[in-house]
N, C-alpha and C positions, 0 to 999 in steps of 0.2 A: 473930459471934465469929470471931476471925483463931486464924491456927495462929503460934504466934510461934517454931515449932521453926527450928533451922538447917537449911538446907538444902544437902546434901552435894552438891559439886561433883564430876560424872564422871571418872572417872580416868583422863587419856588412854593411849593404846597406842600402845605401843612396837612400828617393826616393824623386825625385821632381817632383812638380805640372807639370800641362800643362799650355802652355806657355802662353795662353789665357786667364788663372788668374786672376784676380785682386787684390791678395794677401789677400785680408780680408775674414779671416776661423769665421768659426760658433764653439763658444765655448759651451760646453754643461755647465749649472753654475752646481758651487759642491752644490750640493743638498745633495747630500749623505755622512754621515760624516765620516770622513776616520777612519777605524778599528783599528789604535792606540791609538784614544783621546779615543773611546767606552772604549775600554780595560783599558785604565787606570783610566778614571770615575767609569766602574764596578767595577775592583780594588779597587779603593777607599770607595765604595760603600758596598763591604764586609769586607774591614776591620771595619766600621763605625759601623755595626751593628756587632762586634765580630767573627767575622769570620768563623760563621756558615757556614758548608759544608749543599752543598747540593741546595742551591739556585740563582744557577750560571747565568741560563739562566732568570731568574727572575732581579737578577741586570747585565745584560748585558740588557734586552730588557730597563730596568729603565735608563738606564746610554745614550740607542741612543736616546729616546724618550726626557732628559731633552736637548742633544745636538743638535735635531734637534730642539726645543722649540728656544733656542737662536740663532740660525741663521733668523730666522725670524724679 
């Protein structure tokens, strides 16, 4: 027999600063390029050269290294 109840999703929490704040946070800059644009660079990247299996981690390293190139 199944339970067909709903089941209540967690409530998240909320946290705030201390009151002594001055509201202005230290942002870390995106340095690091976020693993969707890699993925679809390298993608791209193996289709260009035919689609040779086998060289994944070769156009994934090619694909961060021209995306961190252009953020500079």
């Amino acid at each position: 027999m199944t339970d067909h109840k709903p089941h209540k999703q967690p409530t998240p929490k909320i946290v705030v600063g201390p009151k002594s704040s001055t509201g202005n946070v230290a942002m870390m800059p995106d340095t690091v390029p976020s693993q969707d644009r890699i993925r679809v660079r390298a993608y791209e990247l193996y289709v260009n050269r035919g689609r040779e299996p086998g060289r994944d981690e070769q156009d994934w390293f090619c694909a961060e290294q021209e995306i961190l190139k252009r953020k500079r």
